[in-house]
N, C-alpha and C positions, 0 to 999 in steps of 0.2 A: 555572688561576685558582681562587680560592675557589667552590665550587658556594653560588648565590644561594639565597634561602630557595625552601624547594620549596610555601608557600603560595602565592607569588605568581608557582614556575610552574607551580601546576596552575589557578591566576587564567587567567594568557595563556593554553594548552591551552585551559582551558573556554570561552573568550570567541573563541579564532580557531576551534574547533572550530559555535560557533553561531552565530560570526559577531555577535553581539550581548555590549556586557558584561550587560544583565539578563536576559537567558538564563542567561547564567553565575551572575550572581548567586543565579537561582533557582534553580538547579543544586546550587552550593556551599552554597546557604541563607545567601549575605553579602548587605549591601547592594550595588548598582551601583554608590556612592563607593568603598566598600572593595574590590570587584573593581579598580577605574582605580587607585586607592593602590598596591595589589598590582603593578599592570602597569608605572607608574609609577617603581616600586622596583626592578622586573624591569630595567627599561631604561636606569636608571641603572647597575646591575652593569653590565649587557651592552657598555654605550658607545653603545647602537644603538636608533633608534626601529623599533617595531614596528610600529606601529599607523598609519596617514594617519587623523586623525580630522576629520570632518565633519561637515555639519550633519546630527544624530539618526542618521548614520552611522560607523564605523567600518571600515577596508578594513587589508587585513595587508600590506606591506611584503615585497617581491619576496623577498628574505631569510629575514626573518619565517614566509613561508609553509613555505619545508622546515625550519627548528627546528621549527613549529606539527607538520608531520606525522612528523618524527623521536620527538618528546614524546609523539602520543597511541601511535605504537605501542609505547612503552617504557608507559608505563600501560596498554594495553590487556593487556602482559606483566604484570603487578602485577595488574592485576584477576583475571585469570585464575590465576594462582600462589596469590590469598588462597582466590576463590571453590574452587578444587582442597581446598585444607588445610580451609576452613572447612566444604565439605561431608562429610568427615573423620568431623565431629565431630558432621554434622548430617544423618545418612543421610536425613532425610524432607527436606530444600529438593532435593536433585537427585529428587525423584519427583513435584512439582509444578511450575506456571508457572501463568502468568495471560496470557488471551491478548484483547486489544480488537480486534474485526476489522469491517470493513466488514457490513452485515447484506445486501445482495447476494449476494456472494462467499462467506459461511455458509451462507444459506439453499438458493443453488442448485448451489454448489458443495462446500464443504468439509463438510458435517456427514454426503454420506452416504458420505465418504470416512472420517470418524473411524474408525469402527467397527473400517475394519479395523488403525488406529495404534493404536488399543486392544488389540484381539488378539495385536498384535508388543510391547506395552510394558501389560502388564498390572498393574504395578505402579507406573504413571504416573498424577496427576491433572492436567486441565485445565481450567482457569476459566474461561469465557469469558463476556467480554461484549460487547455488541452495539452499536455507533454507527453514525450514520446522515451522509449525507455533507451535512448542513450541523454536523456537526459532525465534520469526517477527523480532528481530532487525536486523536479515543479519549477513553480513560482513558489519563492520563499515567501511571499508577502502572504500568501493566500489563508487565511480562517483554518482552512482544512486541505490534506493533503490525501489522496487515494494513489498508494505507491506500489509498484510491483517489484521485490525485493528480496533475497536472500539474506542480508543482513539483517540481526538482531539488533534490536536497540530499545533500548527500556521507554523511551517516547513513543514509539510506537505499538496502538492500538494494534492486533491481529486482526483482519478481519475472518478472512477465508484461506485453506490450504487449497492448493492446488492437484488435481489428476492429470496426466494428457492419456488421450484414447483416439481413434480413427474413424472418422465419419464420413458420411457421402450420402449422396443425393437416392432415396426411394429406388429410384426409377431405375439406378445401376443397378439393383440387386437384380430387376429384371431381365438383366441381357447374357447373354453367353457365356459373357468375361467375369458373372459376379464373383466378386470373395466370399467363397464356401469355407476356406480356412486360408491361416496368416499366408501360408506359402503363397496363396494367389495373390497377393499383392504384386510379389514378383513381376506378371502383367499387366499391371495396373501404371496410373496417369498418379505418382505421388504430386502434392503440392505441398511446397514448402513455405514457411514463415520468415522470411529474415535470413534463413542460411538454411543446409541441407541437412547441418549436426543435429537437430531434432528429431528428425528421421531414422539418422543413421543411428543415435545413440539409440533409438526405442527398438530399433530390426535387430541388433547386437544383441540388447537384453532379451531377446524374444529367442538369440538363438539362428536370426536368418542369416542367408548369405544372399540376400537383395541389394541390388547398385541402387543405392538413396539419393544416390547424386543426379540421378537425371529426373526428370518434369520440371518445372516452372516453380521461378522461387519470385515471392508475392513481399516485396519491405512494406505491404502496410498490412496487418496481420486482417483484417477485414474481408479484403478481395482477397484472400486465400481462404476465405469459407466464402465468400460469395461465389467462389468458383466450383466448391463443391457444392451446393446450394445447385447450380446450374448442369452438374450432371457432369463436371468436367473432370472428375477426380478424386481421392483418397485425401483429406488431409486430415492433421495431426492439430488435435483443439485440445483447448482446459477443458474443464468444466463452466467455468463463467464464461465461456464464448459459446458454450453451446448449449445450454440450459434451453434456451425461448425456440433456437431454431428444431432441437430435440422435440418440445412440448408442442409445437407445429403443426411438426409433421415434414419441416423442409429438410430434415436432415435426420438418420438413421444410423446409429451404433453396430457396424456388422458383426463385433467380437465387443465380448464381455470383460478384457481384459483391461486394468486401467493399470497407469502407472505414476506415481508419487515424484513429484519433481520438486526441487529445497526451495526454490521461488513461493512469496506467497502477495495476496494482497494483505496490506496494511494499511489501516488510518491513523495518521499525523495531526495535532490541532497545534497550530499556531502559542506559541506563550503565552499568558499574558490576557486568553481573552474566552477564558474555559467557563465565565459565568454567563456571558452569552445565552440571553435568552433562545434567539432565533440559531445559533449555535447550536445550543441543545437539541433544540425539536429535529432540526435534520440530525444531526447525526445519534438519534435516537430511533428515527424512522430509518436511516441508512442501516442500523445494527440489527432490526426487526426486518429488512427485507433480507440482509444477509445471511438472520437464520429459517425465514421460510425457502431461501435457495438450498442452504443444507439438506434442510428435510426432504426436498423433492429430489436431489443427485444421492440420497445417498450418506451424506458426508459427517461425521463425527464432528 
C-alpha cells in the first residue's frame, strides 16, 4: 500500500505515545484539532480506527497499540541516526546535557557522587537544576529528568524503589531515652518531612498508638536529617537519603524494620535527543551508581 503521510504518523506515535492528543500537540507544536485531523487522515488510509475516543479521554485500539510500539521504535532509530550525524558536526552538544532532578535525591545523594563522573568524563558539562516535589514535572526542557513519582508511565526509566525506616544520630543510642524497642519512640523528639502523615501512617502500620503529630516538621526534607544527624531526633528517611550518612557513621538504623512506599525514582529523557552521545555516558553511569546503591541497602 501507498505509505500514508508521515505527518500524521508521527500525529498517532506522538498522541498513543502520551496517551493524550495535546500532549502531542505540544510536543509537535500543532494544535489538538490538527493532531485528530492528522489521526483522522491516518485512519482513513489504514481502513482501521485507532483510537476508542471518550469523554476528554482517548484509549488506543487493541491493534493500534502494536503499530503505536512498532512506530516509536522505528523513530527512536531516526532520532538516534540524526542525533549520531548531527553530533558530527557539533562536537560540543555530545559534552553537555541539562539535568532537572528531584532536590532530595541531589542534595543527599547524587552531588557527592558527581565529582567522581567528573573525573571519568572531564570534558563533559552538566546543568542541573533543582524542582521540588510539588512540582515532579521539572524543567520540561531539560535532556534528563530524575522524578520522584508514584505514577506509571511507559517513558519512564525506573530507577530505584523506595524503603522508609527511622534513623538518628550514634550518640542517642547512648543516652537514657535510647529506642530499645518501637514503643520507645513514644519519648522520643519525631521529625517530620513536609507533614506529619509519614509518621503517622508508618506508627499505624507498626501497630502503635504514638501522637506523630508533635516534633518539628522540616519543608525541606534535608534539615530534617540534618537534624537527626545532630542528635535532635528520630526521623523517618528512604533509603536514597540515607545510604552515605548510614555508610558514615553519622546516622544509625535503631530497628531493622523497613517499609515499602508506591513512590519511586524515575528517569525521563527528553524526545528527540536519545542518541546523544554525552547523553548516554551520564545516564549510563547514573544507572551503574543506581545499582551499586541497590547492592549496598539491600534492594532487589
Amino acid at each position: 500500500m501507498k505509505l500514508p503521510s508521515l505527518n500524521a504518523i508521527r500525529a498517532f506515535e506522538a498522541a498513543a505515545r502520551l496517551r493524550s492528543f495535546k500532549d502531542a500537540a505540544d510536543e509537535l507544536r500543532l494544535t489538538p484539532s490538527a493532531v485528530s485531523r492528522h489521526i483522522r487522515t491516518l485512519e482513513q488510509a489504514l481502513g482501521i480506527e485507532l483510537f476508542e475516543r471518550g469523554f476528554r479521554q482517548v484509549t488506543l485500539t487493541p491493534k493500534a497499540t502494536h503499530y503505536a510500539r512498532r512506530l516509536s521504535a522505528a523513530f527512536r532509530s531516526v532520532e538516534n541516526a540524526t542525533e549520531e550525524m548531527g553530533s558530527h558536526g557539533r562536537p560540543d552538544i555530545a559534552k553537555r546535557a541539562s539535568l532537572s532532578i528531584n532536590a532530595t535525591f541531589m542534595n543527599l545523594w547524587l552531588a557527592d557522587r558527581l565529582p567522581r563522573f567528573r573525573a571519568e568524563n572531564p570534558d563533559f558539562e552538566l546543568d542541573v537544576s533543582i524542582h521540588d516535589d510539588e512540582n515532579r514535572g521539572g524543567n520540561p526542557s531539560a535532556d534528563l529528568r530524575v522524578l520522584f513519582t508514584a505514577d506509571a508511565n511507559a517513558d519512564y526509566v525506573p530507577l530505584v524503589s523506595l524503603v522508609i525506616f527511622p534513623v538518628c544520630a550514634p550518640a542517642l543510642l547512648a543516652e537514657p531515652n535510647a529506642p530499645r524497642t518501637l514503643a520507645d519512640l513514644a519519648r522520643l523528639r519525631l521529625l517530620h518531612e513536609n507533614t506529619t502523615a509519614w509518621w503517622e501512617e508508618w506508627l499505624e502500620q507498626e501497630g502503635l498508638k504514638v501522637d506523630a503529630k508533635s516534633g518539628p516538621i522540616f519543608h525541606d526534607p534535608a534539615l530534617a536529617v540534618r537534624e537527626a544527624v545532630n542528635g535532635g531526633g528520630v526521623a523517618l528517611v528512604d533509603n536514597i537519603m540515607a545510604q552515605d550518612l548510614l555508610a558514615s557513621g553519622q546516622l544509625v538504623a535503631p530497628f531493622p524494620i523497613r517499609h515499602t512506599i508506591p513512590e519511586s525514582y524515575c528517569l525521563q529523557q527528553k524526545p528527540g535527543n536519545r542518541g546523544s552521545a554525552g547523553i548516554k555516558r551520564f545516564r549510563e553511569w547514573l544507572l551503574a551508581e543506581i545499582a551499586a546503591h541497590k547492592r549496598v541497602m539491600g534492594l532487589g
